[in-house]
MARLOFI-698471 format. One record per residue (C-alpha): chain; x, y, z. Coordinates in nm, 2 decimals. Layout:
+------+--------+--------+--------+
: unit :      u :      v :      w :
+------+--------+--------+--------+
:    A :      X :      Y :      Z :
...
+------+--------+--------+--------+
END
This chain:
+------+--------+--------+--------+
: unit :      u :      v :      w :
+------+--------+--------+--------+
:    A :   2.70 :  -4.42 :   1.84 :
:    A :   2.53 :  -4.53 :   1.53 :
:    A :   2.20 :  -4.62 :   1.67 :
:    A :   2.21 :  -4.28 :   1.88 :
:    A :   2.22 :  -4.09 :   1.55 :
:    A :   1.96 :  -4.34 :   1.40 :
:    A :   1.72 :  -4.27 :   1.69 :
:    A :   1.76 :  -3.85 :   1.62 :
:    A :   1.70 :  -3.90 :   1.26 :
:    A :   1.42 :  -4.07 :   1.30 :
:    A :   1.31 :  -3.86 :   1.56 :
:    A :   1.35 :  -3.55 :   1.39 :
:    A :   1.21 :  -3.70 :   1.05 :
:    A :   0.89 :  -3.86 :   1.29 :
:    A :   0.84 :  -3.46 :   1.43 :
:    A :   0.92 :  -3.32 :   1.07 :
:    A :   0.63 :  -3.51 :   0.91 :
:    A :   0.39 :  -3.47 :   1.28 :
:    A :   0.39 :  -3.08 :   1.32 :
:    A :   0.64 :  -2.88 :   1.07 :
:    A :   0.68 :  -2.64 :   1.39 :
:    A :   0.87 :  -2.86 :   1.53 :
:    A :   1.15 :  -2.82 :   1.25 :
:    A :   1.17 :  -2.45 :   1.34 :
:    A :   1.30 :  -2.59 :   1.71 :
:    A :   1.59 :  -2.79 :   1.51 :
:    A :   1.72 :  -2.50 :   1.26 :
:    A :   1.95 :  -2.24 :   1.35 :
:    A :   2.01 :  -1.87 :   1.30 :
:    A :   2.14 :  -1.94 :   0.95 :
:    A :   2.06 :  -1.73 :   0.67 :
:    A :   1.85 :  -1.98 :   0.49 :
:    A :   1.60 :  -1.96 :   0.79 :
:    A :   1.55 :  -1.59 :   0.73 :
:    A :   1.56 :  -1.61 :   0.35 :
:    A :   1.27 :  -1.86 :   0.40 :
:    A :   1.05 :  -1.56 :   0.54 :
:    A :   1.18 :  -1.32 :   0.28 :
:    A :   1.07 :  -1.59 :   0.01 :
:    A :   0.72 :  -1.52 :   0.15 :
:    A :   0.74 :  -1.19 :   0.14 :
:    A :   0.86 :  -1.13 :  -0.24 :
:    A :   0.60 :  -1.37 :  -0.33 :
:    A :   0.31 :  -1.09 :  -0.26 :
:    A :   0.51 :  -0.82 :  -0.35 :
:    A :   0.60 :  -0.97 :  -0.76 :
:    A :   0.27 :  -1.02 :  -0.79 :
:    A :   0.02 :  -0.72 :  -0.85 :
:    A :  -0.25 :  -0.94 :  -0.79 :
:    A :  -0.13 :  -1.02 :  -0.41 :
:    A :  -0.02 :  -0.67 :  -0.38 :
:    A :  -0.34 :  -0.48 :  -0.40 :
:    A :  -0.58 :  -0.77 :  -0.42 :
:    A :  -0.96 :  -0.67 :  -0.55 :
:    A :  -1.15 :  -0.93 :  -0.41 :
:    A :  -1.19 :  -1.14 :  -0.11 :
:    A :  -1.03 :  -1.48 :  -0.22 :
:    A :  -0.71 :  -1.30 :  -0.28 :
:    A :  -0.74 :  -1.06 :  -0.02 :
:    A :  -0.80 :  -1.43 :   0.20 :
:    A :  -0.47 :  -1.59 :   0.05 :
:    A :  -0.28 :  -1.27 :   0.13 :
:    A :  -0.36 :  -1.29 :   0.48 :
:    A :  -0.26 :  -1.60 :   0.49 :
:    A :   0.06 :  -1.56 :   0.36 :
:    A :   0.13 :  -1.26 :   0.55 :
:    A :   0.08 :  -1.44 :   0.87 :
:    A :   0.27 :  -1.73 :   0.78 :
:    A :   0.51 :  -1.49 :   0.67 :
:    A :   0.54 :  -1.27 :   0.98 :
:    A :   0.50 :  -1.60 :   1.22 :
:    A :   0.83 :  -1.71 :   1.05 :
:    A :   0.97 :  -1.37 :   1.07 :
:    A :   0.90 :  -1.33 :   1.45 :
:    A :   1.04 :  -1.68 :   1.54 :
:    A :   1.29 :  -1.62 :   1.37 :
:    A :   1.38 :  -1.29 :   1.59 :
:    A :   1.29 :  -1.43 :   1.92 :
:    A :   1.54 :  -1.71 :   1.85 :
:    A :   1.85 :  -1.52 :   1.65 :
:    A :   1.87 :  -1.19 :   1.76 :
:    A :   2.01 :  -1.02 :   2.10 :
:    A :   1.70 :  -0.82 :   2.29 :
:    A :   1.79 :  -0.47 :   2.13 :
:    A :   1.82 :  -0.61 :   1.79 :
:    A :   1.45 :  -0.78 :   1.82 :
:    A :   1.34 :  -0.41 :   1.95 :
:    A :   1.48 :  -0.21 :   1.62 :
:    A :   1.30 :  -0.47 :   1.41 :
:    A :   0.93 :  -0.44 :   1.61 :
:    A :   1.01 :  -0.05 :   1.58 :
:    A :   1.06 :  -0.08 :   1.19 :
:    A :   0.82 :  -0.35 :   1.15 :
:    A :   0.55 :  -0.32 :   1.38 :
:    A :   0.36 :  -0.05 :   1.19 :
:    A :   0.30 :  -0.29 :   0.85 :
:    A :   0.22 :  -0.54 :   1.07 :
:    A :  -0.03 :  -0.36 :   1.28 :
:    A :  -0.15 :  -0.22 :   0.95 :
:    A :  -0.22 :  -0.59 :   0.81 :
:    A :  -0.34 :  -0.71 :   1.08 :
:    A :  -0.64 :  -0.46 :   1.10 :
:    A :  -0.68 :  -0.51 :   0.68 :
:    A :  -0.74 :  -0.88 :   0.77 :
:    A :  -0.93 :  -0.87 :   1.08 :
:    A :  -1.16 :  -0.65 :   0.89 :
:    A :  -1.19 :  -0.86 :   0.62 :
:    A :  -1.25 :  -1.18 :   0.84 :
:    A :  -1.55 :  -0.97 :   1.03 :
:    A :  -1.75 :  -0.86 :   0.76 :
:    A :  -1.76 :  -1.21 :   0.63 :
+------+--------+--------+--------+
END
């Protein structure tokens, strides 16, 4: 039994360290998981800077977050919520997102 739960630790650890991704297949549908994309999000929106950024490094670093942050907010719905509860939050959601999504595809073309 010991070496069993030896061999998942080190496993899990191996993937962990390998491809972060991974860990999302491992967590649950606890709260932290969400709070982990919230954390994202509140980290644009307490800074100014983030929020209405002037020039194209922060606008860059924005995008980035707000990818990151929307990847983690989607896996997070695929995996934790029933089908009508993933379908209020692309209704509520998928305006910002389409929104963003043009703000940083624009940036990226005119590079």
């Amino acid at each position: 039994m010991k070496i069993q739960y030896l061999l998942v630790f080190t496993f899990t650890v191996y993937y962990w360290t390998v491809d972060s991704s991974f860990c999302t297949l491992l967590t649950t549908c606890e709260g932290e998981n969400l709070q982990s994309c919230v954390t994202q999000a509140e980290s644009i929106l307490q800074n100014t800077n983030m929020t209405f950024p002037d020039d194209n490094t922060t606008l860059q670093v924005v995008c980035s977050m707000w990818d990151d942050m929307t990847s983690c907010m989607q896996n997070y719905t695929k995996r934790c919520l029933t089908y009508k509860e993933n379908q209020e939050f692309h209704q509520y959601f998928q305006e910002p997102m389409r929104s963003m999504k043009t703000v940083c595809f624009d940036q990226e073309s005119t590079k």
